[in-house]
N, C-alpha and C positions, 0 to 999 in steps of 0.2 A: 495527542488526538485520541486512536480507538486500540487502548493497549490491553485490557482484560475482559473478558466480562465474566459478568455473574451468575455464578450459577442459578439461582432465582428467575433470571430476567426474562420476562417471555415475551414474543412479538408477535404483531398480527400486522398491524398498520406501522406505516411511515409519513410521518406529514410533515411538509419541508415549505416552506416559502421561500420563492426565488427569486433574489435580488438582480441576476441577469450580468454581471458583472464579471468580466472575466481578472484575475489572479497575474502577477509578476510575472510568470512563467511559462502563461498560454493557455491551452481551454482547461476551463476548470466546470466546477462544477459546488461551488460555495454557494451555499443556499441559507439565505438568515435573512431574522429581522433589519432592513439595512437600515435603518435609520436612528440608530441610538449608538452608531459605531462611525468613529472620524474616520476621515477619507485613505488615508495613508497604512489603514490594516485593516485585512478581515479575520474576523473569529473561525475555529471552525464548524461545520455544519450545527444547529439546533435540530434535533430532531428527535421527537417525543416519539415514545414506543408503550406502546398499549398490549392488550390479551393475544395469545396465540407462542406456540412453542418456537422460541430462538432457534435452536435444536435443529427445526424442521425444514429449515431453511439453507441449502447449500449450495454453494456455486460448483459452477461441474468447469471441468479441466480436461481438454483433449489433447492427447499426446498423437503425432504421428511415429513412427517405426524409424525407416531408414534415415540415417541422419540424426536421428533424435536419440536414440534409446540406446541405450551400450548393452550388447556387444551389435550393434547393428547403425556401428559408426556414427552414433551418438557419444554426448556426454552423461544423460542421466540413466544411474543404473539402478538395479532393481531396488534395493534398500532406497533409494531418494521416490523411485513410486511408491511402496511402501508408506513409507514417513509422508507424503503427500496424501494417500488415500484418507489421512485421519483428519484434513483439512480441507475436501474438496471431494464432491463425485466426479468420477475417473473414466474417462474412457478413449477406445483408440477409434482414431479413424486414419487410413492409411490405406495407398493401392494393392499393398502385398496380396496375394489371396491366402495367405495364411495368416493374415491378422488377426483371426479370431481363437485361433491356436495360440497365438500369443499372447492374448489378452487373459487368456487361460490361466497362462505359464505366471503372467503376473498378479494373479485374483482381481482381474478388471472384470467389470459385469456385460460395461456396454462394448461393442465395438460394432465395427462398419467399413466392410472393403469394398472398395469402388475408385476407379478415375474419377468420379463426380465428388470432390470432397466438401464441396457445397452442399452437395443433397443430402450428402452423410452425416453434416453437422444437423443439419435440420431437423435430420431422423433421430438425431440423438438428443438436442434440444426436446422432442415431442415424447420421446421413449425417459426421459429424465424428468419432464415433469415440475422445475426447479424456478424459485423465481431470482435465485441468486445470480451473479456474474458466472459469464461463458469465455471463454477465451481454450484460442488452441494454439498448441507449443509445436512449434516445427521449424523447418530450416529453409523454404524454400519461397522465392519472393511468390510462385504461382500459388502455395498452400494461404498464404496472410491476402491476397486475392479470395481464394475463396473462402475462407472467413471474414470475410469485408463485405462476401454477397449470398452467405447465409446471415447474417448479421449479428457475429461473434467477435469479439476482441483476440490480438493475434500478439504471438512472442516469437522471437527468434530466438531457438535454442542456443546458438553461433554468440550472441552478443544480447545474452539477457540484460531486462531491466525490470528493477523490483519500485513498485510506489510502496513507500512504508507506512503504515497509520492513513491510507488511502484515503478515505471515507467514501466521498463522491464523484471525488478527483478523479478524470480519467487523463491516461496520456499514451497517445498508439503506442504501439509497442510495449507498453509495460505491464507485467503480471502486479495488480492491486493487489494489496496483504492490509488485512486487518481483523479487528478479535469481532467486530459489528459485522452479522450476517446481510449486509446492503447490499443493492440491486447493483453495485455496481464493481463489488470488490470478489476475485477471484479465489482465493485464500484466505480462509477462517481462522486465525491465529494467534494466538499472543503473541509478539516480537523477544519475551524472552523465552521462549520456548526452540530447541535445537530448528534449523530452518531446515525443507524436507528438498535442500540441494546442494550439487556437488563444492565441494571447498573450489574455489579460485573459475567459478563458473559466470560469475556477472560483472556485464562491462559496467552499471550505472544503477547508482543506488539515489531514487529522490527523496527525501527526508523531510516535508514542509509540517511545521508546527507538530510535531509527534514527540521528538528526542526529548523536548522540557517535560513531558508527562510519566516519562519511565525515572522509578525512585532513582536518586543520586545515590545511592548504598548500590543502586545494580545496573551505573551507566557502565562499569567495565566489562560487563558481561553483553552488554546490545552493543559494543563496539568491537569486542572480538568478535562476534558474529558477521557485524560487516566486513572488518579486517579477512575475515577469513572466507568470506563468500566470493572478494572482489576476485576479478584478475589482476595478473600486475597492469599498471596503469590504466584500472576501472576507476571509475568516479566517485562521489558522492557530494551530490547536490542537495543541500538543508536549509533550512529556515528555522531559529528560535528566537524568541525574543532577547531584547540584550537588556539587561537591566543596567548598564550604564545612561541609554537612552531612554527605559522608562523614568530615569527619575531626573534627566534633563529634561526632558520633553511632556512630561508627568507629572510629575511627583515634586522637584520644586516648586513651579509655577503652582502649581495646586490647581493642575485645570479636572473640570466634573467630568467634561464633552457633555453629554447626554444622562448622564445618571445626576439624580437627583442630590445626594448625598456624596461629599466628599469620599468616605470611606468606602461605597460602591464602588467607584472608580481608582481608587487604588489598591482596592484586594480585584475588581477583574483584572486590571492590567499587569500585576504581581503575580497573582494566585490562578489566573484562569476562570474563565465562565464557570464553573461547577455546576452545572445545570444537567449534567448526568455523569455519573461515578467516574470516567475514565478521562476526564474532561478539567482537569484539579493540575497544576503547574506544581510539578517535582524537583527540578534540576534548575536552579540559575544561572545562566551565561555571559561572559561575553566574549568578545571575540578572540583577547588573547587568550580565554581558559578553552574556547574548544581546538584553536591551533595548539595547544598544549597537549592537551587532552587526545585529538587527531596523530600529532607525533609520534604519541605511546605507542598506537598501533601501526606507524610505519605509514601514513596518511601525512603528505605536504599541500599545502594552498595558502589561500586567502576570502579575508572573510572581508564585505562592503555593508555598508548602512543600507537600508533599503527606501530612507528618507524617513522612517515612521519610528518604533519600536521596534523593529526586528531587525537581525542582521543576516545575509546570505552569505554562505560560505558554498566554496567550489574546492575538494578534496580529491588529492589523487593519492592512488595506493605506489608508495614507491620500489 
């Protein structure tokens, strides 16, 4: 899906047509032309980007304190905010009244102490300025409350979940990761870029149509990163296409669907949309090469047909 971007690329606008459909795995947020695409898979997002600096565009991330932040019986410590800052604007909200002495200690800009951690986000949303993804990391069912009624996205420090190659997909609880500065992704990043969190910190890693786009020269390098993010017995939930069944379901029969031209239809279903750089199919699978593949890193499961071209696999770290 959204694994590089370019230096070059700059953005102003996003225009998305929404097909209204929701995805295998619950609310989605897949937005494309629906009509030149069979019923049994969606592509993902189309979305053209015009004038205006990528750059300037960044999602903010709010940590709370206690619970969250090590030494303050959390798990993430300074160097993983650190390593986050260069991915995200950062700020604390939390009731300490020395939060902003903290915020200090770890070159955060914004912070906000108050029992009101709703107002706090708010204030921090208006003092940020940002039209990227919000989302706040903390441990407490009352904090993901009220980030649900300033109207932020919330993670549980306790039992992270990462969307990998996100795009538009949203899923509660999960911190969105992708290199696409979108309204809806929390984390500005390459995937093979070091990840700015603790080793054996996330219970559940989702993976839908992303893993095919990072080169096959450096799928060993984005699976030790999973490997080493999980907990023991965290997840990972994926989606890639299987070229077994592209070329049952494909590629013998010789079916078009909707492209005009044979060869349309067997370089998109092959190759991937190419309709913007990061969008280009890298990695071939099927299903016994990513249970193989998964093993290496100490990863057992099983992987199902999803009736179409793709296959889903459910991986547990052992």
């Amino acid at each position: 899906m959204h694994l590089r971007r370019q230096p070059s690329e700059r953005l102003s606008r996003i225009r998305i047509e929404d097909d209204g459909d929701a995805d295998f795995s619950g609310r989605h947020v897949y937005r494309t032309a629906k009509e030149i695409y069979p019923p049994w898979t969606k592509p993902p997002p189309r979305i053209e980007i015009s004038s205006g600096c990528a750059a300037h565009i960044m999602p903010t991330v709010a940590l709370d304190i206690d619970g969250t932040l090590k030494p303050y019986g959390g798990v993430i410590r300074p160097e993983d905010v650190l390593a986050l800052s260069k991915h995200a604007e950062l700020a604390i909200v939390s009731s300490r009244p020395d939060c902003r002495d903290v915020a200090r200690q770890l070159g955060i800009q914004h912070a906000c102490c108050g029992q009101d951690k709703a107002g706090c986000l708010r204030r921090v949303a208006e003092e940020v300025q940002s039209p990227g993804g919000r989302i706040y990391i903390a441990d407490l069912q009352s904090d993901f409350d009220a980030a649900r009624a300033a109207g932020w996205d919330w993670a549980d420090v306790n039992n992270l979940c990462l969307n990998l190659g996100s795009g538009l997909t949203k899923f509660d609880g999960c911190v969105n990761i992708d290199v696409r500065p979108l309204e809806a992704v929390h984390v500005v990043m390459d995937l093979l870029e070091p990840w700015p969190l603790p080793d054996g910190s996330v219970a559940k890693i989702i993976a839908n149509d992303v893993i095919e786009h990072i080169p096959w020269r450096r799928q060993r390098e984005l699976w030790s990163q999973i490997a080493k993010a999980l907990k023991p017995g965290g997840v990972l939930q994926m989606r890639v296409p299987d070229v077994e069944l592209i070329y049952m379901r494909l590629v013998r029969p010789r079916r078009r669907e909707s492209f005009e031209m044979l060869y349309e239809s067997l370089s998109y279903w092959i190759g991937g949309g190419q309709d913007y750089p990061e969008n280009t199919h890298m990695t071939f699978f099927t299903a016994d090469a990513v249970i193989e593949l998964a093993q290496r890193y100490g990863l057992a499961g099983t992987c199902r047909d999803d009736g179409g071209t793709n296959i889903i696999c459910e991986l547990r770290k052992t």
